[in-house]
C-alpha positions as CSV (number, residue, x, y, z in Angstrom):
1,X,30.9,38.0,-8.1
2,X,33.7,39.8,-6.0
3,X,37.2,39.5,-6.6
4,X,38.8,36.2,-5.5
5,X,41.8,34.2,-4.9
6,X,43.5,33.1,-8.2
7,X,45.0,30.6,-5.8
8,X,42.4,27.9,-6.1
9,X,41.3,28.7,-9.6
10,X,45.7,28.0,-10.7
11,X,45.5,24.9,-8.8
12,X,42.0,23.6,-10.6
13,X,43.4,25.1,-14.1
14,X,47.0,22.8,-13.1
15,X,45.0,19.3,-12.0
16,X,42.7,20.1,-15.1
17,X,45.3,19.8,-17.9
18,X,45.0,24.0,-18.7
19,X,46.2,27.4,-18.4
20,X,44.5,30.8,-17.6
21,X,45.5,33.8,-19.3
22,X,46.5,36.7,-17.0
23,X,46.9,39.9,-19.0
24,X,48.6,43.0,-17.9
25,X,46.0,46.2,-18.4
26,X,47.0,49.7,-18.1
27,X,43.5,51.4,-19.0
28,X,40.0,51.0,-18.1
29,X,39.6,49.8,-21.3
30,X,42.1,47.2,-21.4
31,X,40.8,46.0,-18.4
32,X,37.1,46.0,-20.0
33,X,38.1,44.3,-23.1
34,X,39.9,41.4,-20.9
35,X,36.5,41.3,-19.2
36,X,34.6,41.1,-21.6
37,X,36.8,38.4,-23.4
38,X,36.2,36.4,-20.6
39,X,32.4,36.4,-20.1
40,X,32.3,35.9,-23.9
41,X,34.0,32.6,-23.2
42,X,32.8,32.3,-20.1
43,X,36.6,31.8,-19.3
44,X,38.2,32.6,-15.5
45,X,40.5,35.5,-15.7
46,X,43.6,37.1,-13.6
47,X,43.7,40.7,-14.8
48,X,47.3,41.9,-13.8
49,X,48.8,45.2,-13.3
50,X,52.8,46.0,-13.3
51,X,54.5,48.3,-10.5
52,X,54.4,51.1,-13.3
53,X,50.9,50.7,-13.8
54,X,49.8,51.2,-10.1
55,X,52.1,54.0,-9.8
56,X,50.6,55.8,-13.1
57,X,47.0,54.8,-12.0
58,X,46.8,54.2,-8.5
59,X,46.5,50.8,-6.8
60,X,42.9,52.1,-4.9
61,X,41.8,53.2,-8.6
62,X,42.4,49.9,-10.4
63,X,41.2,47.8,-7.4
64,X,37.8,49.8,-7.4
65,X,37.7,49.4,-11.5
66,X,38.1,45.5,-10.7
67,X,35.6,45.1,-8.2
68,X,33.2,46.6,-10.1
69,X,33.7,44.5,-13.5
70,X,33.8,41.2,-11.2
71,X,30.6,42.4,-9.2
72,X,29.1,42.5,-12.9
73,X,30.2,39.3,-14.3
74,X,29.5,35.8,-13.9
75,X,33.3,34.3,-14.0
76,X,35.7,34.2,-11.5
77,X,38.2,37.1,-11.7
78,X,41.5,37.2,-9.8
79,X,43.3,40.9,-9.3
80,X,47.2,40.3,-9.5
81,X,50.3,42.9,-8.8
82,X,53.1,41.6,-11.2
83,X,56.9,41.6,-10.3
84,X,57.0,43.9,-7.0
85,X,60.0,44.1,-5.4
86,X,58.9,46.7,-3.1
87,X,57.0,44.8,0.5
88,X,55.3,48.2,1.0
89,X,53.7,48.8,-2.3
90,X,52.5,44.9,-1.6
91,X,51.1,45.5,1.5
92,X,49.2,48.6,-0.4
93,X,47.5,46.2,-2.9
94,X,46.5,43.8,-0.2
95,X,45.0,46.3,1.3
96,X,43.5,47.9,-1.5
97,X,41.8,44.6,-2.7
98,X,44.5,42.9,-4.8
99,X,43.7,39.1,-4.8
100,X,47.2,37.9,-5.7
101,X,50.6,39.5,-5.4
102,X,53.8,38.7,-6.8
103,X,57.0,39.3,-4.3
104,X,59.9,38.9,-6.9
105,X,63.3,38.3,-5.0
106,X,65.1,36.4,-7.6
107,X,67.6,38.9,-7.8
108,X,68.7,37.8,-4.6
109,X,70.6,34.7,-3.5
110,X,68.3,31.7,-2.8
111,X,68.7,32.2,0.9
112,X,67.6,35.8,0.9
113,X,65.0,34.9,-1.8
114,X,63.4,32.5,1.1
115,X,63.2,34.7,3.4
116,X,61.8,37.6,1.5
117,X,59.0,35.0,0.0
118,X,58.2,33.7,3.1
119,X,57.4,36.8,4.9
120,X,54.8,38.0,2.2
121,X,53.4,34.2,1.7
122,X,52.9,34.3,5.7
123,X,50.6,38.0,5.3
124,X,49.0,37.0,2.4
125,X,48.1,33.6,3.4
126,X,46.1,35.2,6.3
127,X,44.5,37.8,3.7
128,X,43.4,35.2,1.8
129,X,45.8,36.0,-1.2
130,X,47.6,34.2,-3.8
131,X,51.5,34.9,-3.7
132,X,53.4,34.2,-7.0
133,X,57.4,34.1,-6.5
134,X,60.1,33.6,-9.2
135,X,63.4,31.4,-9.0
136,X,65.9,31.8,-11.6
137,X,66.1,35.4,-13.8
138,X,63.4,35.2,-17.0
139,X,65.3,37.9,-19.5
140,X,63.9,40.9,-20.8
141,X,62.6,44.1,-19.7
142,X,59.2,44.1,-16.8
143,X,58.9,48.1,-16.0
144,X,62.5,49.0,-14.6
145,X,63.3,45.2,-14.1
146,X,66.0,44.2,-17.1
147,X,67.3,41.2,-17.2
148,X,70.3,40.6,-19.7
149,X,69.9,37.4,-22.2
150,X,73.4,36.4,-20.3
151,X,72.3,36.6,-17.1
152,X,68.8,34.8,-17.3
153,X,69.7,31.8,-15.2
154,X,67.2,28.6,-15.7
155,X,65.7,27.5,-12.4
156,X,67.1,24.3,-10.4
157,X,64.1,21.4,-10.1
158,X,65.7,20.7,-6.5
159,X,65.5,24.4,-5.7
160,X,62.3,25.0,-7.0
161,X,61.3,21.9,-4.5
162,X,62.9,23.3,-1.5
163,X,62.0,26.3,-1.8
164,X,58.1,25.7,-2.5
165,X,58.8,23.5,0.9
166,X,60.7,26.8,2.9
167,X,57.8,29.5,1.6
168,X,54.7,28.0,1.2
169,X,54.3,29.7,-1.9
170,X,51.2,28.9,-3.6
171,X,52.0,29.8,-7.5
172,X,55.4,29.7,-9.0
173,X,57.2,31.5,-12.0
174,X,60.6,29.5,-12.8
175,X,62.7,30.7,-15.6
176,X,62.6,27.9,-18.2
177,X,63.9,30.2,-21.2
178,X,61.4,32.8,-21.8
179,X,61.6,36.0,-21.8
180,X,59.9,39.4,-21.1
181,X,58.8,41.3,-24.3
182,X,58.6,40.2,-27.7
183,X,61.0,37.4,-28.8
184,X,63.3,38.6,-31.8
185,X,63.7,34.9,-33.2
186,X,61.7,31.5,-32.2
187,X,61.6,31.2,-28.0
188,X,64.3,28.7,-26.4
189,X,62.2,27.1,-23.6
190,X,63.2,24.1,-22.1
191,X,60.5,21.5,-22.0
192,X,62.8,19.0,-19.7
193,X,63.0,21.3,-17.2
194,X,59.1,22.5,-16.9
195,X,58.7,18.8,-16.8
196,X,61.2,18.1,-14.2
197,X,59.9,21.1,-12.0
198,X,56.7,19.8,-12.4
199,X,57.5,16.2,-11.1
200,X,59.0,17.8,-8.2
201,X,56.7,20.4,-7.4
202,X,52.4,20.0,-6.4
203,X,52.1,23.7,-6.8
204,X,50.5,25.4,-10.3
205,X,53.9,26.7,-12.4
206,X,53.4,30.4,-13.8
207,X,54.7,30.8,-17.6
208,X,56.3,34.5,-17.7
209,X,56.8,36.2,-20.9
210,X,53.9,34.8,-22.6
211,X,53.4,37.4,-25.7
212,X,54.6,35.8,-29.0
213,X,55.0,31.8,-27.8
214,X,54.0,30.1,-30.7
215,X,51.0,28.1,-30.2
216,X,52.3,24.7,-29.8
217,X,54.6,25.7,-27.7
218,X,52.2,27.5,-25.2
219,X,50.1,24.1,-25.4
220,X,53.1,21.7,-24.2
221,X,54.1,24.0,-21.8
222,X,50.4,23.9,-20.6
223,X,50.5,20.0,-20.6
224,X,53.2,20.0,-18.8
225,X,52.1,21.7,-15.6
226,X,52.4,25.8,-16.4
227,X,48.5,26.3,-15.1
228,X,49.1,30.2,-15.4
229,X,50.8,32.4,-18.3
230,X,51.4,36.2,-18.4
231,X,50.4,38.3,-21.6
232,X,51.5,42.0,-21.7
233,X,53.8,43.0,-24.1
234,X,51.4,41.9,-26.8
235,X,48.3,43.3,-26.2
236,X,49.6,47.0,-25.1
237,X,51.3,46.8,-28.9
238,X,47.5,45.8,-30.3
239,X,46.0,48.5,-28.0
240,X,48.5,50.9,-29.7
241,X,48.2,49.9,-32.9
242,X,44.9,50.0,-33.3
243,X,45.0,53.5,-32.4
244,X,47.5,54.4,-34.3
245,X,45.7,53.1,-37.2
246,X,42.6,55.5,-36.6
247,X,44.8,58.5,-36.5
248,X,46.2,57.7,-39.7
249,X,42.8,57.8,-40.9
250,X,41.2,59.9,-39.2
251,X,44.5,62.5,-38.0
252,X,41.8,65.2,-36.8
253,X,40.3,62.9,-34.2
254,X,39.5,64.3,-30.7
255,X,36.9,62.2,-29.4
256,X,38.2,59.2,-27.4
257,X,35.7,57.3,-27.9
258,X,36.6,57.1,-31.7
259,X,40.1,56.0,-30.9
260,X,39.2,53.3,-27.4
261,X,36.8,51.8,-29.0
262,X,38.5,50.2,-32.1
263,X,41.5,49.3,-29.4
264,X,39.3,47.4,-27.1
265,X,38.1,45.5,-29.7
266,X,41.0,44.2,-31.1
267,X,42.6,43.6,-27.2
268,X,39.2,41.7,-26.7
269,X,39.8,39.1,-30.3
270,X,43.2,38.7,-29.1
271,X,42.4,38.4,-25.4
272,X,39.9,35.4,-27.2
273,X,42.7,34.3,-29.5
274,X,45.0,33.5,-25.9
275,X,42.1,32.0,-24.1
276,X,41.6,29.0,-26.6
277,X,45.4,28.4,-26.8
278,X,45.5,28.0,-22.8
279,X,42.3,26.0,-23.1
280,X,40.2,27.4,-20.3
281,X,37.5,29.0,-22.8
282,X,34.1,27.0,-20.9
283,X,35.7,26.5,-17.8
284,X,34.5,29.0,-15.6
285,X,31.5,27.1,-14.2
286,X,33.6,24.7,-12.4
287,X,35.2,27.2,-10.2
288,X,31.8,29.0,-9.3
């Protein structure tokens, strides 16, 4: 299959009652082992790749790397550019292949946040690309975006209405109290106000700062209308760790194969382990 639009695969996954993991990669390995989750599960996927990573890597590199696992697989794969500030570097990606694109102007008042939406959502739209936008701040750290814990502000339902109405934003991330990274105590999201957004809004809501949300809590947010969540922090840390742990065993180790191997296998069980929380595992065939 080629790449496609994760635009109609979040609104099936929203009307559907489930959520579809998108996982930040930053190897061809990581990439694989999401992949390979996925066909496994015969789940849909949105493989995602931050500003840093197309910098490192190269945004025609990782788009060729993702056409060629989708051309080999039999579920739907989306390619998405997380939290870009930059229009240019979007405009790259589009070009390059990118299926989905993230244009993050919550830093800016609402106004300016409009405008700066709309204009991507306009050049994507004709591309045939999902755009993702975010209202309100979600905390933490995403590359060389940090947001302090006292400046994470919650998104307005009413804004979030007009502003889905003045864009024509497909997908969107409102900050409900999560936060980028790994949580240091138990997450503060507020369930009221997914729900409200969701009574307000028709389009699929995107759950940032999906790595450690407890299971039950990734569930309601699901029922409640977040049709998309991000995993990143997470599954770099089990990459890492899993090499780590063969260097501790083996400290003389030059092959890479030794070391990549062992780390895409345990990104692949947890890739697994975050499919069957979102509930998509078995759902690819209806998208096809």
């Amino acid at each position: 299959m080629p790449l496609v639009s994760s635009t109609p695969m979040l609104q099936a996954a929203r009307a559907g009652g489930y959520g579809i993991g998108a996982f930040n990669v930053h190897t061809l390995e990581m990439l694989q082992a999401v992949v390979e989750a996925a066909e496994e599960t015969n789940s849909p996927l949105i493989l995602q790749t931050t500003v840093g990573t197309v910098k490192h890597l190269g945004e025609d590199y990782i788009a060729a790397a993702a056409r060629a696992a989708a051309s080999r697989s039999r579920v739907p794969i989306a390619l998405h550019l997380d939290h870009c500030t930059d229009f240019e570097l979007i405009i790259r990606c589009i070009r390059a292949g990118y299926t989905s694109v993230m244009i993050d102007a919550s830093m800016h008042p609402f106004d300016d946040n409009v405008r700066r939406t709309r204009k991507v959502a306009e050049i994507a739209a004709a591309a045939g690309v999902n755009v993702e936008a975010e209202l309100g701040k979600v905390g933490g750290v995403e590359d060389d975006i940090v947001v302090a814990e006292h400046e994470a502000l919650m998104a307005d339902p009413d804004e979030c209405a007009r502003f889905v109405e003045l864009t024509g934003v497909p997908t969107l991330a409102p900050a409900i109290g999560t936060a980028h990274g790994i949580y240091k105590g138990e997450p503060r999201i507020d369930f009221e106000r997914i729900a409200a957004i969701a009574a307000r809004v028709a389009v699929p809501l995107v759950l940032h700062g999906g790595s450690g949300i407890p299971e039950a809590q990734v569930k309601r947010c699901v029922s409640l209308g977040m049709a998309k969540m991000n995993i990143a922090t997470e599954i770099r840390i089990i990459f890492s760790d899993a090499i780590k742990r063969v260097f501790a065993e083996h400290p003389d180790e030059n092959d890479p194969r030794k070391y990549m191997v062992p780390a895409k296998q345990a990104v692949k069980a947890a890739a697994i382990g975050k499919m069957a929380m979102l509930g998509c595992i078995g759902r690819a065939p209806e998208l096809r």
